[in-house]
DOLUM-335385 format. One line per field, with one value per residue: residue number from 1; residue in three letters; z, y, x of N, C-alpha, C in turn. Coordinates in pm, whole numbers. Atoms other than C-alpha are relative to their C-alpha. Layout:
drenvo: c(NUM/...)
zake: c(ala/...)
n.c3: c(Z/...)
n.c2: c(Y/...)
n.c1: c(X/...)
ca.c3: c(Z/...)
ca.c2: c(Y/...)
ca.c1: c(X/...)
c.c3: c(Z/...)
c.c2: c(Y/...)
c.c1: c(X/...)
end
This chain:
drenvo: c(1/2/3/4/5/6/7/8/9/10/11/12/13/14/15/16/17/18/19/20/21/22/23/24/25/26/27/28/29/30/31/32/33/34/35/36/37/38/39/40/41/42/43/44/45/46/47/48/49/50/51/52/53/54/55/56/57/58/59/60/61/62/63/64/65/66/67/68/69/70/71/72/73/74/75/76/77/78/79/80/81/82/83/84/85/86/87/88/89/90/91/92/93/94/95/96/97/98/99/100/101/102/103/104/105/106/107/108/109/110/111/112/113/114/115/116/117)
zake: c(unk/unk/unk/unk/unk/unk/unk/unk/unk/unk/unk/unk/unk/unk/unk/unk/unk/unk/unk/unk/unk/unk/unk/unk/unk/unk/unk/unk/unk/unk/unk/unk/unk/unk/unk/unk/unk/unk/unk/unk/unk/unk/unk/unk/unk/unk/unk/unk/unk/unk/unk/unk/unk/unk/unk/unk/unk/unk/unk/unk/unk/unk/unk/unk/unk/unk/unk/unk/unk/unk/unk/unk/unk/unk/unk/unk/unk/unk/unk/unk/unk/unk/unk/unk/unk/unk/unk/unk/unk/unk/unk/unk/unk/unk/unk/unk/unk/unk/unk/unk/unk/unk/unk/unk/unk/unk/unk/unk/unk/unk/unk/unk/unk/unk/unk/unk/unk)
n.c3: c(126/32/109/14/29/152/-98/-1/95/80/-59/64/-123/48/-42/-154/12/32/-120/-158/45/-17/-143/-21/91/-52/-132/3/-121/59/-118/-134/45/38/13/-106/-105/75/-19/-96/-16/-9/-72/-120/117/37/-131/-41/63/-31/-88/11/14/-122/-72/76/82/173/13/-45/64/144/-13/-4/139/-44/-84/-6/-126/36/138/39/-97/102/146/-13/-18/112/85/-52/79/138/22/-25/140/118/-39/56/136/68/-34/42/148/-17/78/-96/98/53/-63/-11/64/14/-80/-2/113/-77/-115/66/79/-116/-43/84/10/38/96/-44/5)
n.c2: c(-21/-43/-96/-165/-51/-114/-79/-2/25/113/132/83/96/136/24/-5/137/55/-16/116/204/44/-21/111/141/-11/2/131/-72/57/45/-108/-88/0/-105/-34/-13/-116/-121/-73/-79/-191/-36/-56/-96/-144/-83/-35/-115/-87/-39/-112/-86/74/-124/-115/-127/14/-83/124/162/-83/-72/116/-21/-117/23/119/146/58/-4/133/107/25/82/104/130/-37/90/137/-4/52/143/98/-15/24/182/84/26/137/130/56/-32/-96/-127/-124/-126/32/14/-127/-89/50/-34/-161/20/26/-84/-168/-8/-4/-118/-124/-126/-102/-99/-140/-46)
n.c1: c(65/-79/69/-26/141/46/114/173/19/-57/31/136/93/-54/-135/93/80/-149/-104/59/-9/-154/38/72/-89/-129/6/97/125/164/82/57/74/117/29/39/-146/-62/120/-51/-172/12/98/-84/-68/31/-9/-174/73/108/-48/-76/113/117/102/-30/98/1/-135/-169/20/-70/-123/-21/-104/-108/-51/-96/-11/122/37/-79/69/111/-47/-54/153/79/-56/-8/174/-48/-57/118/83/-81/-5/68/52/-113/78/76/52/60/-72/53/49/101/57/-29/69/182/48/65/82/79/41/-1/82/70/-16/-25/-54/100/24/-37/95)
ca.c3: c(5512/5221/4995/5018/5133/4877/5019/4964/4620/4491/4682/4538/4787/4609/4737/5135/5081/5005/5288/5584/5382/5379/5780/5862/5624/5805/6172/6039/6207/5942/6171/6414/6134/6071/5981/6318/6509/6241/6286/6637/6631/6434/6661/6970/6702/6637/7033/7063/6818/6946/7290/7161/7104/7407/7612/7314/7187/6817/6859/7025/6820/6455/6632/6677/6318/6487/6764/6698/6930/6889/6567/6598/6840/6602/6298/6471/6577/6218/6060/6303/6163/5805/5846/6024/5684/5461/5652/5619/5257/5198/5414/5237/4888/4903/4594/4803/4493/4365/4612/4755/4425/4407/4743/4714/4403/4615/4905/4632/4488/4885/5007/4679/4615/4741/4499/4569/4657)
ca.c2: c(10434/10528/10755/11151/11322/11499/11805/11787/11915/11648/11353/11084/10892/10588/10683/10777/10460/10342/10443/10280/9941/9946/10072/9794/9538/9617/9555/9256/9417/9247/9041/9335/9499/9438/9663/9643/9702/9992/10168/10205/10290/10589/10640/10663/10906/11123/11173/11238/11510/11630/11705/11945/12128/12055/12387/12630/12913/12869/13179/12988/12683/12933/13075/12708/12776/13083/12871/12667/12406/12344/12347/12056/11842/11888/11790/11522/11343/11486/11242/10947/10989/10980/10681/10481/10596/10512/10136/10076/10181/9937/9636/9696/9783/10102/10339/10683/10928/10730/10685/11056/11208/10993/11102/11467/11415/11271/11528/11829/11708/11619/11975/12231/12548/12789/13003/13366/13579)
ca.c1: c(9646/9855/9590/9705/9439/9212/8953/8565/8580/8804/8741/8464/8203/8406/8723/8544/8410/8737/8934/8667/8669/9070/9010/8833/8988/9315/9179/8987/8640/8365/8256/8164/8033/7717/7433/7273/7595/7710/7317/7370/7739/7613/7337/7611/7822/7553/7465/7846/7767/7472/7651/7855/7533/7308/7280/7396/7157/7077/7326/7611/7535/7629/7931/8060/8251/8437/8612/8930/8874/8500/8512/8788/8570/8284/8445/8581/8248/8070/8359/8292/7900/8051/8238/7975/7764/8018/8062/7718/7655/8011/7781/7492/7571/7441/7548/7504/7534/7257/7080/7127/6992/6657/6610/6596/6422/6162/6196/6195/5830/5701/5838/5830/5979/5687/5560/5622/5345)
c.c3: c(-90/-131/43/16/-66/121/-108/-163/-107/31/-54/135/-28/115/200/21/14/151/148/-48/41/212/52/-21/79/149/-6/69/-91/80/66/-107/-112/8/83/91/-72/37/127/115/-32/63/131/-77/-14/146/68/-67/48/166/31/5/89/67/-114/-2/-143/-36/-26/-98/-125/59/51/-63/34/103/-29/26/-40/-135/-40/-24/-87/-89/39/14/-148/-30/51/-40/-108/6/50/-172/-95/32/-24/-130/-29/31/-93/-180/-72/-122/63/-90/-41/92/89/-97/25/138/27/-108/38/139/-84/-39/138/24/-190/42/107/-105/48/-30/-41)
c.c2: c(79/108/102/72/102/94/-62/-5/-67/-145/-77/-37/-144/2/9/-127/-91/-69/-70/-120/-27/-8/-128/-123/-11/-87/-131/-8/-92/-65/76/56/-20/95/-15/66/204/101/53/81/141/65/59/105/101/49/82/161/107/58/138/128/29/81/81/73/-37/89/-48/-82/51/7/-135/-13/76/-68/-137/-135/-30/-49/-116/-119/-31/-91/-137/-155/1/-128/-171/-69/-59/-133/-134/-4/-41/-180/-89/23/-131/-100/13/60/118/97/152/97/-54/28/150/107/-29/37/120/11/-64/106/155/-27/13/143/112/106/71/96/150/78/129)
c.c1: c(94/-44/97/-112/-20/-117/-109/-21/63/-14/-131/-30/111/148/-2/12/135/98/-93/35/121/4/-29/8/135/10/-96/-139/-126/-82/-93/-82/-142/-139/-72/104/59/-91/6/135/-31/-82/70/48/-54/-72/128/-25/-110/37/43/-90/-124/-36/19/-158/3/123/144/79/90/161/148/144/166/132/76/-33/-133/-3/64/-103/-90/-3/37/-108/-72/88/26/-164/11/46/-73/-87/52/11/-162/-67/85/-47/-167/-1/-78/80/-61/-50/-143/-109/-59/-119/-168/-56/-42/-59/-126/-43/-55/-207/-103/26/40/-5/-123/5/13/-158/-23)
end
């Protein structure tokens, strides 16, 4: 891949988005990738994930951040999550920002603020 990588607060969903399609386009995978195949790719992905976390303490679990190495492993499955998410917004046409806002714009009116007592 010949982008440059950008961090978090420079990077678009477009350009994310970007870099699986080229991924994928490269290794000629469409075929494979269909949005049954992609849903439980991220479904293995996010048990991979959830491993890392499986006996911790809610304690443990925080202090996760603190430790080199975990913190790799983590990131490493978190960004095999992302890219499943990013393959199947690119199969189904999915604009995320869009899609993203109207959703917490829907979760904000089901779950509101509480009022302060």
């Amino acid at each position: 891949m010949t982008s440059s990588p950008r961090r978090d607060d420079v990077a678009t969903v477009d350009e994310l988005k970007a870099i699986v399609h080229q991924f994928v386009d490269e290794r000629n995978w469409h075929e494979f990738h269909q949005p049954k195949n992609l849903v439980m790719s991220l479904a293995i992905e996010t048990a991979e994930l959830m491993e890392h976390f499986q006996w911790l303490t809610p304690d443990e679990s925080a202090r996760v951040k603190d430790d080199e190495q975990k913190l790799h492993d983590v990131g490493e499955e978190v960004a095999d999550c992302l890219a499943y998410l990013l393959a199947i917004a690119n199969k189904l046409d999915i604009d995320l920002s869009t899609t993203l806002r109207a959703k917490m714009i829907r979760n904000a009116i089901k779950y509101p603020v509480p009022d302060d007592e």
